[in-house]
C-alpha positions in Angstrom: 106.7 128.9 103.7 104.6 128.6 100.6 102.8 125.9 99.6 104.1 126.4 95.9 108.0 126.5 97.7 107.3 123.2 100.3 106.6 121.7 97.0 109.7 122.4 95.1 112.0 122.0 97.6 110.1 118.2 99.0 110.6 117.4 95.2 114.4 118.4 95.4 114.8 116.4 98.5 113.3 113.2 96.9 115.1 113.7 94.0 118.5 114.0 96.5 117.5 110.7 99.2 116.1 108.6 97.0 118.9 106.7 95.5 120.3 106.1 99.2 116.6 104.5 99.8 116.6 102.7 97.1 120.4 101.1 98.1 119.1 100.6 101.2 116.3 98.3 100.2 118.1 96.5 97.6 120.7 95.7 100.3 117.3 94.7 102.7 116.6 92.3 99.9 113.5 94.2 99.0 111.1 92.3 96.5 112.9 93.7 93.6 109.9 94.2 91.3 108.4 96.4 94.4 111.6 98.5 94.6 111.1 99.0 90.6 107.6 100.2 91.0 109.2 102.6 93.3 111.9 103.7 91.5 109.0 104.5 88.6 106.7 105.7 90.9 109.2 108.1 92.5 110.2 109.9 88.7 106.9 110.0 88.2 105.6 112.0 91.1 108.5 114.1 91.7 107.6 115.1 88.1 103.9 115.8 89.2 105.1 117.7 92.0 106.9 119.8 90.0 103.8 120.2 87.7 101.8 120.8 90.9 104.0 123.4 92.5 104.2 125.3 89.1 100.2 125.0 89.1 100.2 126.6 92.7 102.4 129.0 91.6 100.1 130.1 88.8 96.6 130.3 90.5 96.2 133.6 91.1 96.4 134.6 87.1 94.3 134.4 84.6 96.3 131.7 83.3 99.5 130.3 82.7 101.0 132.4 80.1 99.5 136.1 81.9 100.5 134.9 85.2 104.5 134.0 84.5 104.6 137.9 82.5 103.5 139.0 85.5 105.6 137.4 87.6 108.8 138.7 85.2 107.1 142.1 85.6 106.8 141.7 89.2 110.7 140.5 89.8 111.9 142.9 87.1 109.9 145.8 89.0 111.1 144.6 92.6 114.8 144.7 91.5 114.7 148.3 89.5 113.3 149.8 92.6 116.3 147.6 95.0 113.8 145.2 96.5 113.8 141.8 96.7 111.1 139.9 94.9 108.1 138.1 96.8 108.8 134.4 97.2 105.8 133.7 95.8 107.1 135.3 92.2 110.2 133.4 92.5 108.9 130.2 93.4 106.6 130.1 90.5 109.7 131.6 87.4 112.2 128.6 89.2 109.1 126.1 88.8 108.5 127.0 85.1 112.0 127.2 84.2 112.7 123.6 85.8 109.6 122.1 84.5 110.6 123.5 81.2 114.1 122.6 80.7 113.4 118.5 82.1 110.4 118.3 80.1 112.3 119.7 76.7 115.6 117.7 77.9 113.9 114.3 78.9 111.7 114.2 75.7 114.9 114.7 73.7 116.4 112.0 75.5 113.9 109.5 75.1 113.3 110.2 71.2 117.2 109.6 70.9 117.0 106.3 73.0 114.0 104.9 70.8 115.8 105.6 67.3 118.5 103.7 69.0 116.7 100.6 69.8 114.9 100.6 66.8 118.0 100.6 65.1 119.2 97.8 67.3 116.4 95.5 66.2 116.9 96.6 62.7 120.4 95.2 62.6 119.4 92.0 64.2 116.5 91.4 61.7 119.2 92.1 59.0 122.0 90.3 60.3 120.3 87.3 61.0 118.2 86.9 58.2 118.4 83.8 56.7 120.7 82.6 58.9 119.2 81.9 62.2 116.4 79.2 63.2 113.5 80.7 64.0 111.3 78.5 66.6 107.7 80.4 66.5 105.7 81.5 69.7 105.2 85.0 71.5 108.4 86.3 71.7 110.6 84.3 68.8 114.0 82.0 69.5 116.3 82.8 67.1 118.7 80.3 67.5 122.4 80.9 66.0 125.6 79.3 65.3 128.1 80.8 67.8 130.8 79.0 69.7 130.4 80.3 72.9 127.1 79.8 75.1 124.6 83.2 74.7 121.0 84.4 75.0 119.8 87.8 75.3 116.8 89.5 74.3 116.0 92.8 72.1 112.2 94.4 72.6 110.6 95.7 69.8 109.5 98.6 69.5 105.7 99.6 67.6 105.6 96.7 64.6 109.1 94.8 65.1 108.0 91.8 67.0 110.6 91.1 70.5 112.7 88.8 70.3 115.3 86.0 71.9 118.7 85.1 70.3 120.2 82.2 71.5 123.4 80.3 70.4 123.7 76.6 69.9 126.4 76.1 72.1 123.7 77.2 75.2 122.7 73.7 74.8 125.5 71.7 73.7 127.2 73.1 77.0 124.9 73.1 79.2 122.2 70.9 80.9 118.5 71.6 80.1 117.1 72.3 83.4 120.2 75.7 83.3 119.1 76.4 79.3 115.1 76.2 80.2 115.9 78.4 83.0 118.5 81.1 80.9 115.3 81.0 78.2 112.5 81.7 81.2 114.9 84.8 82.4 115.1 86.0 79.0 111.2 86.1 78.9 111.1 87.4 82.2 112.8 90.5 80.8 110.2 90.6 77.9 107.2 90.4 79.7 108.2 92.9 82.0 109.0 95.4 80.0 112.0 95.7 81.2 113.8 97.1 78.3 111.7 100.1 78.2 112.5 100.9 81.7 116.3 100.6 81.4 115.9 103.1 78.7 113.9 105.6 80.5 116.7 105.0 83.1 119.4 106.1 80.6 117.3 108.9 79.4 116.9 110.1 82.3 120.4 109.9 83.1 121.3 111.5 79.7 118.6 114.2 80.3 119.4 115.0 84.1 122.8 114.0 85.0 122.8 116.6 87.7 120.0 114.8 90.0 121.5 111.9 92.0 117.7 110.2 91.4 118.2 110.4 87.7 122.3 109.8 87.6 122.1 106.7 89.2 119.2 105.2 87.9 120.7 103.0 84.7 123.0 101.0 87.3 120.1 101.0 89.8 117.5 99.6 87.3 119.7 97.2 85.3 120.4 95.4 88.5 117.0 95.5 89.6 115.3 94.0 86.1 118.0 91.4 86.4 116.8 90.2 89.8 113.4 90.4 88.7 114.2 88.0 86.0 115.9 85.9 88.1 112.9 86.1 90.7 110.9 84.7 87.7 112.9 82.3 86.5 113.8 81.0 90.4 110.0 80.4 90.8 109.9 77.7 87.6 113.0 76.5 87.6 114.6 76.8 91.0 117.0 79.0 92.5 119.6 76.4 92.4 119.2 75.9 88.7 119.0 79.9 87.9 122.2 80.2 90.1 124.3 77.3 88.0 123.0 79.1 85.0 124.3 82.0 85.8 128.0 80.5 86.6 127.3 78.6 83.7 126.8 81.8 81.5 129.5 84.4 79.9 129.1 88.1 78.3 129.1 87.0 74.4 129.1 90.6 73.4 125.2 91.2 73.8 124.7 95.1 71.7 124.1 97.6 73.5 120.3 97.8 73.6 119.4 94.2 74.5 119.4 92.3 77.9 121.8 89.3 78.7 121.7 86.6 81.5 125.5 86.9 82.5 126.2 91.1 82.1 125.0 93.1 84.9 125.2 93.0 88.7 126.8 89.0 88.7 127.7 88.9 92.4 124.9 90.9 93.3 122.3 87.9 92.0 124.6 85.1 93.3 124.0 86.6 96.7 120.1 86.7 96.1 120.4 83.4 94.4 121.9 81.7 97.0 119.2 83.3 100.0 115.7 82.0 100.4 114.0 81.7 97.3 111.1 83.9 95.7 108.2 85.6 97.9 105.0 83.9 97.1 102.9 86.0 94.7 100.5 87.6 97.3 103.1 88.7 99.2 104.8 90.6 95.9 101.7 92.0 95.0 101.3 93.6 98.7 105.0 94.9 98.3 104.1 96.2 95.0 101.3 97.9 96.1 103.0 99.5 99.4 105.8 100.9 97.3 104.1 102.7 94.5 101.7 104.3 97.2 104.5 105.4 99.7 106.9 106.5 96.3 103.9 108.4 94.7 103.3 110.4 98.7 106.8 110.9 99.2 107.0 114.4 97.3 104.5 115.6 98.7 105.0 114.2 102.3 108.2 115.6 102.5 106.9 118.9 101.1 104.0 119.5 103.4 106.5 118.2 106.5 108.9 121.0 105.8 105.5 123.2 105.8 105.2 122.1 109.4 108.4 122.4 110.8 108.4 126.0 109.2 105.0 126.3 111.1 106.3 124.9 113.9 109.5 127.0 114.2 107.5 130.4 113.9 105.5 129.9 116.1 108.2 129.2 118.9 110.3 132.1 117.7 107.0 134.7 117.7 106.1 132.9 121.7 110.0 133.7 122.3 109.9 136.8 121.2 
């Protein structure tokens, strides 16, 4: 086997046992800001694989371009004349056609998923112009007259500043310590960036519906930013108070685009909430760490350990034999 085709098909695996790893460890109660950093790490490097195993692939040219005619020449040749075509040369045409078509497909993707959230904060500045009470600081309260209790927060994107919109009834309903601790979630989501990564999620999704990494990612990472803000939140307020706030706390029709207290994954974080409360910060850190290096080896782990059983497996049959 290859080192081009251990590659590809360790990326493929990845790609295929991932999300079940990723299940696994949310069920584990994995630090959920570790199991993010894997989840990123892992599209990342299964990406650089790819790259990697096209690269291989390509070596022996004079460069990229020359080397995938020849390859076409080579296949095209080997099938004329009834012979099948070195593994080599289709290895490499299957590695630029799939690094191609997700490249092309996830750019697409994410362009379509910015214009959207640009146009998300658009509307908000618009609608709530001149009618919402703006307290100052990093990320702005906008506060609103609504009659149900709501808070959710919309990232900006390039000049728009992010922002949190909250309704009056939050605190005519509900006790301080719950609204302090709904606003510190909120922030949470900000700081982390966590809009950005639901939408690479959905991208992804949009882009590659066919992987079961990339398909299951939106739900995967929307419950896993959630927990993270709660993580947060848990570690200023309490997890008692983040747990009544969340029972406190109803869907007010957030748009799509934003992140909401009360939406996604309800039972899920009542189940967190109600466990030991957050991991000290040394101890996240070390998770952190440990997943992005064992998410950003996997491809390639997995790829070189098929390498060996190949090896492995020859060399019994030729001693048979």
């Amino acid at each position: 086997m290859t080192l081009a085709v251990a590659l590809l098909l360790g990326t493929l695996l990845v790609l295929w046992l991932a999300p079940v790893a990723l299940v696994v460890g949310l069920r584990r109660r994995v630090e959920p800001k570790a199991a993010l950093t894997a989840w990123l790490v892992l599209v990342t490097s299964t990406f650089l694989t790819l790259v990697a195993a096209v690269a291989v692939s390509l070596v022996p040219g004079h460069g990229p371009a020359r080397r995938v005619v020849q390859l076409l020449q080579h296949c095209w040749s080997a099938l004329s004349h009834g012979e099948i075509p070195s593994v080599d040369a289709v290895a490499g045409l299957i590695g630029v056609a799939l690094l191609t078509v997700t490249t092309t497909r996830v750019v697409l993707a994410g362009i379509r998923r910015l214009r959207t959230q640009r146009g998300t904060h658009r509307r908000h500045m618009e609608l709530l112009h001149g009618i919402a009470q703006v307290e100052p600081g990093r990320y702005p309260l906008l506060w609103v007259a609504y009659p149900e209790p709501v808070a959710y927060s919309v990232a900006g994107v390039g000049a728009p500043r992010s922002m949190i919109v909250a309704s009056r009834a939050l605190v005519d309903r509900l006790d301080r310590p719950d609204v302090a601790a709904i606003l510190e979630h909120e922030r949470a989501h900000l700081r982390g960036h966590h809009h950005l990564l639901v939408g690479l999620a959905e991208a992804l999704a949009a882009a590659l519906p066919l992987l079961p990494l990339m398909r299951t990612s939106p739900d995967l990472v929307r419950t896993l930013v959630e927990l993270a803000a709660d993580r947060v939140s848990a570690r200023a307020h309490g997890s008692a108070t983040v747990r009544a706030a969340l029972l406190a706390m109803t869907d007010g029709g957030s748009p799509q685009g934003s992140l909401a207290m009360g939406r996604d994954a309800v039972s899920v974080r009542l189940q967190w909430l109600e466990g030991d409360g957050p991991s000290g910060r040394v101890w996240t850190t070390a998770m952190v760490a440990i997943s992005g290096v064992a998410a950003a080896l996997a491809p390639v782990a997995v790829g070189g350990g098929l390498v060996a059983v190949t090896g492995l497996i020859t060399c019994v049959a030729t001693a048979v034999g």
